[in-house]
PyMOL Python script that loads the backbone (N, CA, C, O; Angstrom):
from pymol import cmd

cmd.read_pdbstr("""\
ATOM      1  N   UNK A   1      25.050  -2.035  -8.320  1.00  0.00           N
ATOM      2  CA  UNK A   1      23.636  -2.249  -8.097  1.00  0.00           C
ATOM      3  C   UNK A   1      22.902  -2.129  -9.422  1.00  0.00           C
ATOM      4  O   UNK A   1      23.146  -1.305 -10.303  1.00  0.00           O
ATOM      5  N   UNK A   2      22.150  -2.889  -9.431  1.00  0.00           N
ATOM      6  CA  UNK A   2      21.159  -3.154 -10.980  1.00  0.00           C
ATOM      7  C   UNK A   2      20.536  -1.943 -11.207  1.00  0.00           C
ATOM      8  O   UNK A   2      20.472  -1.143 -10.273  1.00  0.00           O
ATOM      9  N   UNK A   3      19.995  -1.625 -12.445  1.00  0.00           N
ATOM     10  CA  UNK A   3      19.190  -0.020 -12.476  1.00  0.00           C
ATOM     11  C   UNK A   3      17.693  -0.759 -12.228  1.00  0.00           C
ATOM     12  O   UNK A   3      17.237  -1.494 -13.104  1.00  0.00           O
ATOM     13  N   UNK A   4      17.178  -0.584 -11.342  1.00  0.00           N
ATOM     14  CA  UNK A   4      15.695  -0.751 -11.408  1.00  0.00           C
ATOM     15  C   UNK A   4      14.653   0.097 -11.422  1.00  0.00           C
ATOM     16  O   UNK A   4      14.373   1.078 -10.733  1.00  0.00           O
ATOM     17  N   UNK A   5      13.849  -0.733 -12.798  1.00  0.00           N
ATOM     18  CA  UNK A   5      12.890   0.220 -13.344  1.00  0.00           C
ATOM     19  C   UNK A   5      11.669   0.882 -12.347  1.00  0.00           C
ATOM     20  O   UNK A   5      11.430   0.253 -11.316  1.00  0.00           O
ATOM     21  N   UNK A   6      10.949   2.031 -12.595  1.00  0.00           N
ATOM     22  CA  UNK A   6       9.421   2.273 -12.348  1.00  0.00           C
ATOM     23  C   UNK A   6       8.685   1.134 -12.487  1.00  0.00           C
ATOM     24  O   UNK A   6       8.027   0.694 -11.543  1.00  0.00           O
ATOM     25  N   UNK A   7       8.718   0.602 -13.564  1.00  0.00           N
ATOM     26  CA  UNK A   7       7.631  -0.779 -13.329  1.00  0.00           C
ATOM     27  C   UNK A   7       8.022  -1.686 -12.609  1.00  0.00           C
ATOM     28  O   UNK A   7       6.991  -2.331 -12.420  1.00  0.00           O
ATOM     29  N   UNK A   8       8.850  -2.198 -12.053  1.00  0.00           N
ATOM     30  CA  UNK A   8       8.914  -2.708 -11.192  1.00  0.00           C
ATOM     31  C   UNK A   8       9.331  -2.399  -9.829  1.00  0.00           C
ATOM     32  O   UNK A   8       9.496  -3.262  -8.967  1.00  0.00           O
ATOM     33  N   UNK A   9       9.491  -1.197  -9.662  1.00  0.00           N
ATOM     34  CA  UNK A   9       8.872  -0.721  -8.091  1.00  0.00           C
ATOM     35  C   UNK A   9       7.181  -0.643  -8.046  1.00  0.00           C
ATOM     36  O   UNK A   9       6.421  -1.071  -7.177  1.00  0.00           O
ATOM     37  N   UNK A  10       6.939  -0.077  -9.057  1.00  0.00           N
ATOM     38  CA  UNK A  10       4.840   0.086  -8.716  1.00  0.00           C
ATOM     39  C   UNK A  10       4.810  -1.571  -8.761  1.00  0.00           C
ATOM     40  O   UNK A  10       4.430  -1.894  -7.635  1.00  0.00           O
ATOM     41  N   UNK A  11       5.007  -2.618  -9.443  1.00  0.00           N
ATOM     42  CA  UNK A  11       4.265  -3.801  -9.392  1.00  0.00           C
ATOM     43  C   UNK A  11       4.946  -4.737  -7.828  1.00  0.00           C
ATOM     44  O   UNK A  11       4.161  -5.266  -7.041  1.00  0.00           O
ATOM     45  N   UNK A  12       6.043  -4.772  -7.681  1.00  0.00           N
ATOM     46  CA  UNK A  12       6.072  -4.402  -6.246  1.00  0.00           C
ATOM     47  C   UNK A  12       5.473  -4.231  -5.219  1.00  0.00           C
ATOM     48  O   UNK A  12       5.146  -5.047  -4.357  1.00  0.00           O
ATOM     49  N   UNK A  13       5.228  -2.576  -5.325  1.00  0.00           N
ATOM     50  CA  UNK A  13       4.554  -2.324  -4.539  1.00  0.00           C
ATOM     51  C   UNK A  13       2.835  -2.558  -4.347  1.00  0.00           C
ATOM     52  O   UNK A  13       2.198  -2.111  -3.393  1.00  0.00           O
ATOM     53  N   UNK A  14       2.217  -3.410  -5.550  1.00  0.00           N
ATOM     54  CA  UNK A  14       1.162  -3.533  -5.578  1.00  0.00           C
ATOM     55  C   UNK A  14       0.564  -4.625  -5.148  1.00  0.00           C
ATOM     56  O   UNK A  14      -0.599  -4.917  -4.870  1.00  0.00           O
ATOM     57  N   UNK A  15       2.302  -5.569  -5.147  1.00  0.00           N
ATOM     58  CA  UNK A  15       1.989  -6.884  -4.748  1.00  0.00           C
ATOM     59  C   UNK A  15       2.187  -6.766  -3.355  1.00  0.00           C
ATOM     60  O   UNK A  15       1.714  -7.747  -2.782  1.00  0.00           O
ATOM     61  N   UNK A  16       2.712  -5.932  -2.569  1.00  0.00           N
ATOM     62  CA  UNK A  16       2.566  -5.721  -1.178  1.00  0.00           C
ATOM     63  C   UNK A  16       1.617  -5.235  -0.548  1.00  0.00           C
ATOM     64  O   UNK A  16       1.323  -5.686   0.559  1.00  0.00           O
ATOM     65  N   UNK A  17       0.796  -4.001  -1.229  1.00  0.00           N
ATOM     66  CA  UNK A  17      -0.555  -3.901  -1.037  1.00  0.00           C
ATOM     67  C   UNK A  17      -1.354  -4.874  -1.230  1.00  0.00           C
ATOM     68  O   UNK A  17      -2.355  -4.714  -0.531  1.00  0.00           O
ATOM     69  N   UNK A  18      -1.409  -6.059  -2.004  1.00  0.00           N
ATOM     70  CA  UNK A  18      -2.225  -6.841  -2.199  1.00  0.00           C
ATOM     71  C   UNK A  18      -1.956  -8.357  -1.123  1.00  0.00           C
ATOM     72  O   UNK A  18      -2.782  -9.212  -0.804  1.00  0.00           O
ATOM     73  N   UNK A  19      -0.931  -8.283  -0.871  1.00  0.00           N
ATOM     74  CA  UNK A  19      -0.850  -9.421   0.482  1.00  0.00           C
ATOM     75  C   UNK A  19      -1.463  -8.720   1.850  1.00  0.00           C
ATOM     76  O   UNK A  19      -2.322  -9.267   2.542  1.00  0.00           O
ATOM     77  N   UNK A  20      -0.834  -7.306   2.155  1.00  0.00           N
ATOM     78  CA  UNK A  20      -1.454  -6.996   3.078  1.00  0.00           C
ATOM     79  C   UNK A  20      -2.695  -6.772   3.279  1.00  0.00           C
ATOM     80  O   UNK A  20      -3.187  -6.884   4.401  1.00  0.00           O
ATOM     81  N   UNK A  21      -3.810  -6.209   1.573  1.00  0.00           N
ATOM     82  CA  UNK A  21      -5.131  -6.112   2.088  1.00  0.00           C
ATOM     83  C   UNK A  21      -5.862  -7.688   2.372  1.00  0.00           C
ATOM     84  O   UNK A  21      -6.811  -7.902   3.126  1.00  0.00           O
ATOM     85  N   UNK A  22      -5.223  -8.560   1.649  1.00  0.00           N
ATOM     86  CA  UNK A  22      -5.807  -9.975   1.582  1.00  0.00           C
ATOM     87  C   UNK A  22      -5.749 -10.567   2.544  1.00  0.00           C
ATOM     88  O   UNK A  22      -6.804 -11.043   2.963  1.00  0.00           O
ATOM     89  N   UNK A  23      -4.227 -10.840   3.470  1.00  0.00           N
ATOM     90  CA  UNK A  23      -4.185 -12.106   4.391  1.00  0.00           C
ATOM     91  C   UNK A  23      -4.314 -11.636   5.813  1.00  0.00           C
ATOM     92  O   UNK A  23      -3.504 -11.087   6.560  1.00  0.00           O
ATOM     93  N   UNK A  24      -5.811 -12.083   6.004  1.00  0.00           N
ATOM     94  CA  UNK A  24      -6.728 -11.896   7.298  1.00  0.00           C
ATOM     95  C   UNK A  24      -6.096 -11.939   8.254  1.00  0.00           C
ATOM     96  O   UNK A  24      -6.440 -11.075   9.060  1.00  0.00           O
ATOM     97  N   UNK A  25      -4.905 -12.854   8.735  1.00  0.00           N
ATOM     98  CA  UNK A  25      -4.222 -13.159  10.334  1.00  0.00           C
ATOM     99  C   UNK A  25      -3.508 -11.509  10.568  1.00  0.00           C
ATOM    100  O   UNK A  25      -3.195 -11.053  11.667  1.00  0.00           O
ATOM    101  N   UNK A  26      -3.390 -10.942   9.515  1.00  0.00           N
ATOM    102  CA  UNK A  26      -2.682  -9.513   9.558  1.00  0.00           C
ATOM    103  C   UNK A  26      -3.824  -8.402  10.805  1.00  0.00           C
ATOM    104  O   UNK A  26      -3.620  -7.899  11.910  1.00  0.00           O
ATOM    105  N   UNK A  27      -4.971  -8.437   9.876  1.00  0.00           N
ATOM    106  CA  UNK A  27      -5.810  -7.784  10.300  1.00  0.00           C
ATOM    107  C   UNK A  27      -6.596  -8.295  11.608  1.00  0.00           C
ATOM    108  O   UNK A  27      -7.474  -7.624  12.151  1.00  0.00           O
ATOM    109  N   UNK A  28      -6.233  -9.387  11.988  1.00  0.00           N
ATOM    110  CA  UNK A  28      -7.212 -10.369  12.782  1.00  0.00           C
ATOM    111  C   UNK A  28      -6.159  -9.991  14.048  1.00  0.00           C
ATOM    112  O   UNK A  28      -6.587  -9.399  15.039  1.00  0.00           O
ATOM    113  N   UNK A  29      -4.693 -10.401  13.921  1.00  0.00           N
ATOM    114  CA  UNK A  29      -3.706  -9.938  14.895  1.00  0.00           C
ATOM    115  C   UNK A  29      -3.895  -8.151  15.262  1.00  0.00           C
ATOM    116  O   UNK A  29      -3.655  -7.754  16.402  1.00  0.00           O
ATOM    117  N   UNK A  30      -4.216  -7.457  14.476  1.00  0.00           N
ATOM    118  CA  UNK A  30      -4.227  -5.830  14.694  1.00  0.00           C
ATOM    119  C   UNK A  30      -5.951  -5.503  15.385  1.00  0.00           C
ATOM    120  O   UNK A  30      -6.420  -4.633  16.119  1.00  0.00           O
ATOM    121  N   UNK A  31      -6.459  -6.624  14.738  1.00  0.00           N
ATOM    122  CA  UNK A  31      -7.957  -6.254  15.305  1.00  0.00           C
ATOM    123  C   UNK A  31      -8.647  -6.433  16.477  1.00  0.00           C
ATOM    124  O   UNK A  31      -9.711  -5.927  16.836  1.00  0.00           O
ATOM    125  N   UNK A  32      -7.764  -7.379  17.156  1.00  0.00           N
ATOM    126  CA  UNK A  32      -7.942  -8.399  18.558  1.00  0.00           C
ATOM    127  C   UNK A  32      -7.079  -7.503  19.789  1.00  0.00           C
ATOM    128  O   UNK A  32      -7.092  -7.705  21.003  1.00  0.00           O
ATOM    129  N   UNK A  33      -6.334  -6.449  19.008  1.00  0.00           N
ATOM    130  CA  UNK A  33      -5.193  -5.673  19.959  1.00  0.00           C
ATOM    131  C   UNK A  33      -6.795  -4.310  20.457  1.00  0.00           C
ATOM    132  O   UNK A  33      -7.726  -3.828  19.812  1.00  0.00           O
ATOM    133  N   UNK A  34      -6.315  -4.194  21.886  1.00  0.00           N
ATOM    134  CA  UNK A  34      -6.925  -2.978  22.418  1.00  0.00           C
ATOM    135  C   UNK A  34      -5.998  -1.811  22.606  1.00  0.00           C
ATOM    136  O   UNK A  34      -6.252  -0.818  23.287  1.00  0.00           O
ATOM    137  N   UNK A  35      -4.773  -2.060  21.854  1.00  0.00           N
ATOM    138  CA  UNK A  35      -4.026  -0.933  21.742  1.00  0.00           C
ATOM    139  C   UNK A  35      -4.052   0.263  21.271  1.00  0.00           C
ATOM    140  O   UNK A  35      -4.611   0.256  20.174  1.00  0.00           O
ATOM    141  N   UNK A  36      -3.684   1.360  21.607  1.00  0.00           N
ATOM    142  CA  UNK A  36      -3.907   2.998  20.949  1.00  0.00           C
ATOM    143  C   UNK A  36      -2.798   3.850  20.004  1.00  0.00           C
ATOM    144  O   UNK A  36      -1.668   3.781  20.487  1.00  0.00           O
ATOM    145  N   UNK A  37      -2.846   4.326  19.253  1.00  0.00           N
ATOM    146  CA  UNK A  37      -1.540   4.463  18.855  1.00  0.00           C
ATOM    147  C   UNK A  37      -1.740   6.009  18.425  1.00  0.00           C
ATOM    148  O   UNK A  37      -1.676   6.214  17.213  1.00  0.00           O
ATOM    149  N   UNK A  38      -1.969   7.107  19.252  1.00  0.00           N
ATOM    150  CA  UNK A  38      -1.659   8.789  18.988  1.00  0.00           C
ATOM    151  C   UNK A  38      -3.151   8.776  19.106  1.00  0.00           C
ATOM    152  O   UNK A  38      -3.738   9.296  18.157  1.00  0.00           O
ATOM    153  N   UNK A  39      -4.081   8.162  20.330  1.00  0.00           N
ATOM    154  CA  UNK A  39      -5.506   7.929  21.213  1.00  0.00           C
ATOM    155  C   UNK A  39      -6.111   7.502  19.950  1.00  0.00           C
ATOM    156  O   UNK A  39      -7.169   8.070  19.678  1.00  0.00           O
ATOM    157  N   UNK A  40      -5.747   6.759  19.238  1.00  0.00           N
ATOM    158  CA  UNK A  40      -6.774   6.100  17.686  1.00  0.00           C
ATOM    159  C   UNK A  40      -6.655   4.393  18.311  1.00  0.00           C
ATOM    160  O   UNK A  40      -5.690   4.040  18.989  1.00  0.00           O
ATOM    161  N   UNK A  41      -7.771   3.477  17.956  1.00  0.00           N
ATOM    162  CA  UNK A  41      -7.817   1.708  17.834  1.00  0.00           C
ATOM    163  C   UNK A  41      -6.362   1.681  16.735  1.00  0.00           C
ATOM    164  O   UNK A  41      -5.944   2.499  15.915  1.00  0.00           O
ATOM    165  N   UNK A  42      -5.964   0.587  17.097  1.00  0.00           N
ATOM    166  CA  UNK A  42      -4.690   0.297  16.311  1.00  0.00           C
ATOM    167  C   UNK A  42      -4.827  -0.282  14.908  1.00  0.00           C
ATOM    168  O   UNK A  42      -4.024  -0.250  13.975  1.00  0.00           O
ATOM    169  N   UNK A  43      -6.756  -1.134  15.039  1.00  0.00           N
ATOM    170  CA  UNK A  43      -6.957  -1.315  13.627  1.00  0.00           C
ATOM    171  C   UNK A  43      -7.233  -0.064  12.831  1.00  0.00           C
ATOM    172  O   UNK A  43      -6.629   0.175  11.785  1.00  0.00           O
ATOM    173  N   UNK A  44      -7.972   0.575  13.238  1.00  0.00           N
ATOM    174  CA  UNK A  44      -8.100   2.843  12.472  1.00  0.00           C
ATOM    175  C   UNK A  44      -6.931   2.707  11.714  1.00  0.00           C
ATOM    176  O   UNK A  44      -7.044   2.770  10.490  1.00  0.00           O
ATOM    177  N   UNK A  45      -5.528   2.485  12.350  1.00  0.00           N
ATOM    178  CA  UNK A  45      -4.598   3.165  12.438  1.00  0.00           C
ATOM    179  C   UNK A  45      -4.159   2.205  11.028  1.00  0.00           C
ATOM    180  O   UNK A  45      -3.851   2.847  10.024  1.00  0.00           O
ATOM    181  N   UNK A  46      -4.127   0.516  10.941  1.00  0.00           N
ATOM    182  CA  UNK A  46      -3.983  -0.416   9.826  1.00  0.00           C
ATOM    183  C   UNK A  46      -4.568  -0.253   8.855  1.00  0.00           C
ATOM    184  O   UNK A  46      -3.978  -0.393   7.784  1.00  0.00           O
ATOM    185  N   UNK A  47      -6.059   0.132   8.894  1.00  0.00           N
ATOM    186  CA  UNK A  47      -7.277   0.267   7.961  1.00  0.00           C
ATOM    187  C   UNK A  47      -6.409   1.612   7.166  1.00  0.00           C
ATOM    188  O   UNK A  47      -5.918   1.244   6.099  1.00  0.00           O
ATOM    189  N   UNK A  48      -6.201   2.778   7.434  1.00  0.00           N
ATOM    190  CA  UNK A  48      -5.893   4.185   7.157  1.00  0.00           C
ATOM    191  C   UNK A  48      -4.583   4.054   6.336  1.00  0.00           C
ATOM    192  O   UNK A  48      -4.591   4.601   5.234  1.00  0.00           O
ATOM    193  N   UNK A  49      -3.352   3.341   6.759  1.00  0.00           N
ATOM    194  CA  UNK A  49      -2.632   3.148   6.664  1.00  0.00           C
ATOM    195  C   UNK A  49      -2.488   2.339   5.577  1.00  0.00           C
ATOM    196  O   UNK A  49      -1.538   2.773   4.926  1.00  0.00           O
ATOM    197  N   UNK A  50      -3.076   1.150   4.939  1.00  0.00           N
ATOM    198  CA  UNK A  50      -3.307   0.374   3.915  1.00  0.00           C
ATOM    199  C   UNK A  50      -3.964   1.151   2.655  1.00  0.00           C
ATOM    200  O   UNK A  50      -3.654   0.911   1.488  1.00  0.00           O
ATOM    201  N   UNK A  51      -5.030   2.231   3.110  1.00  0.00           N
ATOM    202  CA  UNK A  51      -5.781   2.414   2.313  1.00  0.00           C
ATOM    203  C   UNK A  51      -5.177   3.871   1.604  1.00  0.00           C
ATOM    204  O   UNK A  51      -5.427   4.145   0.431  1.00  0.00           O
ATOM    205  N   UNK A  52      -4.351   4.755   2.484  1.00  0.00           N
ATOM    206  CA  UNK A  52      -3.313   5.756   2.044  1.00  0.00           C
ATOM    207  C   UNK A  52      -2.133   4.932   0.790  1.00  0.00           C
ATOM    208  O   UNK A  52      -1.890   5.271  -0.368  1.00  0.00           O
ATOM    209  N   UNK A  53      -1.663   3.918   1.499  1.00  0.00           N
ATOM    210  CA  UNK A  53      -0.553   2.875   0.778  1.00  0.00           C
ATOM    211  C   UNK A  53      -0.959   2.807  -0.256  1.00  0.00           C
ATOM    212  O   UNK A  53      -0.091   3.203  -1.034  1.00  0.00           O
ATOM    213  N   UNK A  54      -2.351   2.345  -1.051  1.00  0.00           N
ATOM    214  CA  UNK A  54      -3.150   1.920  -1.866  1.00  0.00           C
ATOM    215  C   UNK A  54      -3.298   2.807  -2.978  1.00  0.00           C
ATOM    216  O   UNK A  54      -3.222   2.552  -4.180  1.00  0.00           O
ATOM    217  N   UNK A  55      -3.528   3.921  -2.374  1.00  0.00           N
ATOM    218  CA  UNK A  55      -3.747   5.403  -3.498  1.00  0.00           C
ATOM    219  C   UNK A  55      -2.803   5.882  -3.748  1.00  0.00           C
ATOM    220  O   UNK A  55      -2.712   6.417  -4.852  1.00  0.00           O
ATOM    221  N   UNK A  56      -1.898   5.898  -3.010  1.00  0.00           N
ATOM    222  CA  UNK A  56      -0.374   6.500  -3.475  1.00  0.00           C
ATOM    223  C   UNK A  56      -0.032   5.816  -4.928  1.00  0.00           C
ATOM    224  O   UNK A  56       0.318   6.226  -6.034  1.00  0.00           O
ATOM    225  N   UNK A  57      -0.383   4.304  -4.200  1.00  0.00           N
ATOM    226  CA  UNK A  57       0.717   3.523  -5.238  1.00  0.00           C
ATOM    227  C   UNK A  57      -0.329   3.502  -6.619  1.00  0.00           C
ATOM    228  O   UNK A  57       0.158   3.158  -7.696  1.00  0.00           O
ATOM    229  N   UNK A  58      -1.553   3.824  -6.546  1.00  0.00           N
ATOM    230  CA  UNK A  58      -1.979   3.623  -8.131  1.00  0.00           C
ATOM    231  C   UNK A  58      -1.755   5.361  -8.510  1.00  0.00           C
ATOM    232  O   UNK A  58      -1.327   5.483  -9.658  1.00  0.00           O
ATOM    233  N   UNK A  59      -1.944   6.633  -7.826  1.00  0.00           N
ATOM    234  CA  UNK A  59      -1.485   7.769  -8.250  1.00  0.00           C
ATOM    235  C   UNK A  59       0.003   7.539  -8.898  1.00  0.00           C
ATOM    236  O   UNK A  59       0.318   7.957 -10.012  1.00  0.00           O
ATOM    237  N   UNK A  60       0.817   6.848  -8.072  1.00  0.00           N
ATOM    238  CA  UNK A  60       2.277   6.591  -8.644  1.00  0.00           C
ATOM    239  C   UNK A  60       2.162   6.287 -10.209  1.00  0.00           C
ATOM    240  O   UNK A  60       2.483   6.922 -11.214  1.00  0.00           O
ATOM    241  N   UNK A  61       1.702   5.328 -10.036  1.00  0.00           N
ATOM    242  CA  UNK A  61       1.255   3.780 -11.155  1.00  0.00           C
ATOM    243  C   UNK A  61       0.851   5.436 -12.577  1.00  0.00           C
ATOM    244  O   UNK A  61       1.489   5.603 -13.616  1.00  0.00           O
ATOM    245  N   UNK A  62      -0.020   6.102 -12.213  1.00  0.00           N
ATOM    246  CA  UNK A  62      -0.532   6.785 -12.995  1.00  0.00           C
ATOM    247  C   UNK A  62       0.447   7.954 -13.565  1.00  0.00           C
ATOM    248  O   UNK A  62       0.747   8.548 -14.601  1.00  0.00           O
ATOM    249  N   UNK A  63       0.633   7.905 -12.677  1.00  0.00           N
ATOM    250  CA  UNK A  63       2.459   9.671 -12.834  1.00  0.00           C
ATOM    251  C   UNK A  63       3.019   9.161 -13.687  1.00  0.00           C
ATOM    252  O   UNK A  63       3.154   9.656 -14.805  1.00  0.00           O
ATOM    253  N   UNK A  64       3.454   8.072 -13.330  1.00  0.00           N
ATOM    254  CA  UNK A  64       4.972   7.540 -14.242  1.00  0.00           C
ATOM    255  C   UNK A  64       4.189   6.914 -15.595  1.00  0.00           C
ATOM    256  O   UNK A  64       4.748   7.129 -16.670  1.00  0.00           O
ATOM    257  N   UNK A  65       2.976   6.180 -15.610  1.00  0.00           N
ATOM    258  CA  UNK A  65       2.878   5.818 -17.446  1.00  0.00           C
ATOM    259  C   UNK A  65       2.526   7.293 -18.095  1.00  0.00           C
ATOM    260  O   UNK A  65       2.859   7.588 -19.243  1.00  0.00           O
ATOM    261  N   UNK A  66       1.784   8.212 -17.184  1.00  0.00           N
ATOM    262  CA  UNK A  66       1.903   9.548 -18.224  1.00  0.00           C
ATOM    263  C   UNK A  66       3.031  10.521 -18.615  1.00  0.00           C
ATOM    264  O   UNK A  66       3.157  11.240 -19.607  1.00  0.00           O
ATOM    265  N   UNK A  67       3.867  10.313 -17.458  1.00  0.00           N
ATOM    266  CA  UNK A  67       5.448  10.570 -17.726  1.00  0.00           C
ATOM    267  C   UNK A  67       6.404   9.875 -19.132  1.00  0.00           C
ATOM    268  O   UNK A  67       6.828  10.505 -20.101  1.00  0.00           O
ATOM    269  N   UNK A  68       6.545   8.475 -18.862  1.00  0.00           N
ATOM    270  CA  UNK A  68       6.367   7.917 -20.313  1.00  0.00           C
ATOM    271  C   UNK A  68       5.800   7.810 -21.319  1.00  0.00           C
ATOM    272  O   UNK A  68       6.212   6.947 -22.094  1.00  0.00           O
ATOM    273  N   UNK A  69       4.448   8.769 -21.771  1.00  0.00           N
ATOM    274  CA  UNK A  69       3.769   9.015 -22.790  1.00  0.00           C
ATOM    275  C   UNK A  69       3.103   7.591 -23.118  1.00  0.00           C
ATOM    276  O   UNK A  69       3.106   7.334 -24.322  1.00  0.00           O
ATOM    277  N   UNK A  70       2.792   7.060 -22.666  1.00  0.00           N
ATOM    278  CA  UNK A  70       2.077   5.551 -22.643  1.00  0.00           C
ATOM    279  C   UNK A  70       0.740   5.780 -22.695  1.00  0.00           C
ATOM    280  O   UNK A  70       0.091   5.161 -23.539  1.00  0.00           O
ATOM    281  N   UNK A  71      -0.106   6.961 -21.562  1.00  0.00           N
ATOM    282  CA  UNK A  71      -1.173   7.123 -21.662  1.00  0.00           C
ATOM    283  C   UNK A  71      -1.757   8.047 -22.683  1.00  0.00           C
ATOM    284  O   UNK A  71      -1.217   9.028 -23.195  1.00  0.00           O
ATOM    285  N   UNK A  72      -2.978   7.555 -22.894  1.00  0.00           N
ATOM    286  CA  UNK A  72      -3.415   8.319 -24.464  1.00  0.00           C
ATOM    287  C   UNK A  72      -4.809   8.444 -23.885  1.00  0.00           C
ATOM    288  O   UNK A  72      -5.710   8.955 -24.551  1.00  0.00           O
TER     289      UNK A  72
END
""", "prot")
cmd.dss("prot")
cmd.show_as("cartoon", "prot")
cmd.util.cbc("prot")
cmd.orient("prot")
């Protein structure tokens, strides 16, 4: 198996955050549902869920270039 870097798991993962906050049929399919998921709307549950995803991955993004001494 290839060694794969930190930068390309965060850019990755940023490009997956960035399809999921962008392409509407995602949110439009979760938003049209009257489903509950632990008594929460199932969009709560997408919205929360994207926006946790989101901060992780730039806290990540941030760990690892100060880990590599990159940031100044």
């Amino acid at each position: 198996m290839p060694n794969i870097s930190h930068y390309h798991i965060v850019r990755a993962w940023f490009l997956i955050n960035l399809f999921v906050c962008l392409y509407p049929p995602l949110y439009w399919a979760v938003g049209k549902s009257q489903d509950f998921v632990l008594g929460l709307p199932a969009s709560f549950i997408y919205f929360m869920s994207i926006s946790i995803s989101v901060t992780l991955s730039i806290l990540y993004a941030y760990w690892e270039e100060s880990n590599s001494e990159e940031l100044q």
